[in-house]
Phi, psi and omega in degrees: 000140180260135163235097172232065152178111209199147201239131179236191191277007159300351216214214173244044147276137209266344181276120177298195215266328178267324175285340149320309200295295200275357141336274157307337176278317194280331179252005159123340204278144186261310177228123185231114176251130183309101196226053160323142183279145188017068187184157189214028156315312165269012180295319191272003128291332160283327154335277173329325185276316190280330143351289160305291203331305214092017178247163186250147174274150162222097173351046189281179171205172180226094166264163175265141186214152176276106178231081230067015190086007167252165180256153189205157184240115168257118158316055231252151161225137193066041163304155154302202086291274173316044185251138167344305196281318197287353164288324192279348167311320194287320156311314170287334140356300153323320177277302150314342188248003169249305176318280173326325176304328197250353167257344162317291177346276207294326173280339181261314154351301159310326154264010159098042191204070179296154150096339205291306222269305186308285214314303177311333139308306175325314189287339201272323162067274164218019168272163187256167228254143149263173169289334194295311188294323186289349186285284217306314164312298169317238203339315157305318150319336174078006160296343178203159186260262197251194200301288187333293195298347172295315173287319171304315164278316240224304168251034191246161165319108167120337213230152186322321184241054179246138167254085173316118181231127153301132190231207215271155152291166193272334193265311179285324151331299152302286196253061119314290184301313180294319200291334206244029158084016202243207188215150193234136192227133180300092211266140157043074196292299188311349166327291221275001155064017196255133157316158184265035165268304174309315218280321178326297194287331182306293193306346183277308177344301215270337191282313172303322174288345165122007189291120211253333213236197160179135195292083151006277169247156199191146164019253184264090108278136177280201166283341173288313180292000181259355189243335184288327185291313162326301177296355188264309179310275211325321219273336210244336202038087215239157170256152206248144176250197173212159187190160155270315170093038165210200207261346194182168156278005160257022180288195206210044159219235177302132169253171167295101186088037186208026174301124177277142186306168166281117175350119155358130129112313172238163211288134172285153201281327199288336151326326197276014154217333176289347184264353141118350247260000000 
């Protein structure tokens, strides 16, 4: 079984990179991959882990990229993990994602709700600090009873601790993921909330910049969104991945090793290496 998208605490996963792993062995999954947002910090523990297990790893990242003024997540899988360009993208990635941190800080501050960034540090550890650590801050704070409900109040568009942030362009991104050897994948299309015109122009979008896949089956996608994600592969002629998208064992949505197959009809992503090509 494939899982090719799952998050540790290099990034804002509550597993480390080795308890991730020995996760995914315990739920079935054969090949999994480690796809921290804009960071490879935990491949080489997982690596290691996944080693002992017998299980194979396949080497990812989940970077963020700008696209219409939206934010959209592109996938590389069998990535270089060390290759120059895609580092030095990810570090500006990175940079973006602490500048946002401290005007999150400085806004909910302001709305009489101080501290939130050490803690979210605290939570974050050596890992790089996301909004999921600042939703965890907030509860502890007693701003909300969960993450979700932290988001809903607090960091969605409109609300005290929404920051807009610029990320990577689409064209750069995508090839970050080609230069380093990976295959670029649309992640978790029913996310992005678009009418199917848009979701249309993204995937022609994300296909012209070199993107070669789109995650298919994904996180909460349902079965109507696994067969419209489907249709988006054929029309585009995109190869289909599969990911739980995930972050932990208290999510609520897809666990690790409980993934619905992929539709009739179409080429699995995991061809473009099990096949050497």
């Amino acid at each position: 079984m494939y899982d090719l998208h799952a998050h540790s605490t290099a990034s804002d996963g509550t597993l480390s990179p080795t308890e991730l792993v020995r996760a995914a062995t315990a739920g079935g999954i054969r090949t999994l991959a480690l796809t921290d947002h804009d960071s490879v910090a935990g491949l080489k523990e997982a690596g290691a882990a996944a080693a002992e297990a017998g299980l194979c790893l396949i080497p990812g990242v989940e970077l963020s990229v700008t696209w219409e003024s939206r934010t959209i997540h592109v996938v590389g899988l069998n990535i270089v993990p060390d290759h120059p360009g895609l580092n030095q993208g990810m570090r500006r990635l990175q940079a973006v994602r602490f500048e946002r941190a401290q005007e999150m800080d400085r806004r909910l501050t302001k709305k009489g709700i101080p501290g939130t960034l050490e803690i979210a540090v605290g939570l974050a550890g050596a890992g790089m600090v996301t909004r999921t650590h600042f939703a965890r801050a907030l509860v502890q704070l007693g701003q909300a009873a969960t993450v979700r409900d932290v988001f809903d109040k607090f960091l969605t568009q409109g609300k005290p601790g929404h920051v807009p942030t610029v990320w990577a362009e689409m064209t750069a991104a995508v090839g970050w993921i080609i230069e380093a050897g990976g295959v670029a994948v649309l992640a978790h299309p029913q996310r992005y909330k678009m009418t199917g015109s848009w979701i249309g122009r993204l995937a022609g979008d994300f296909k012209a910049a070199g993107g070669e896949a789109i995650e298919v089956v994904s996180g909460n996608a349902t079965s109507s969104d696994i067969q419209a994600n489907a249709a988006i592969a054929r029309r585009h002629g995109l190869l289909a991945s599969v990911g739980s998208d995930y972050h932990g064992p208290e999510q609520s949505w897809l666990k690790l090793g409980r993934i619905p197959p992929l539709p009739a009809g179409l080429t699995p992503v995991w061809t473009r290496w099990e096949d050497g090509r």
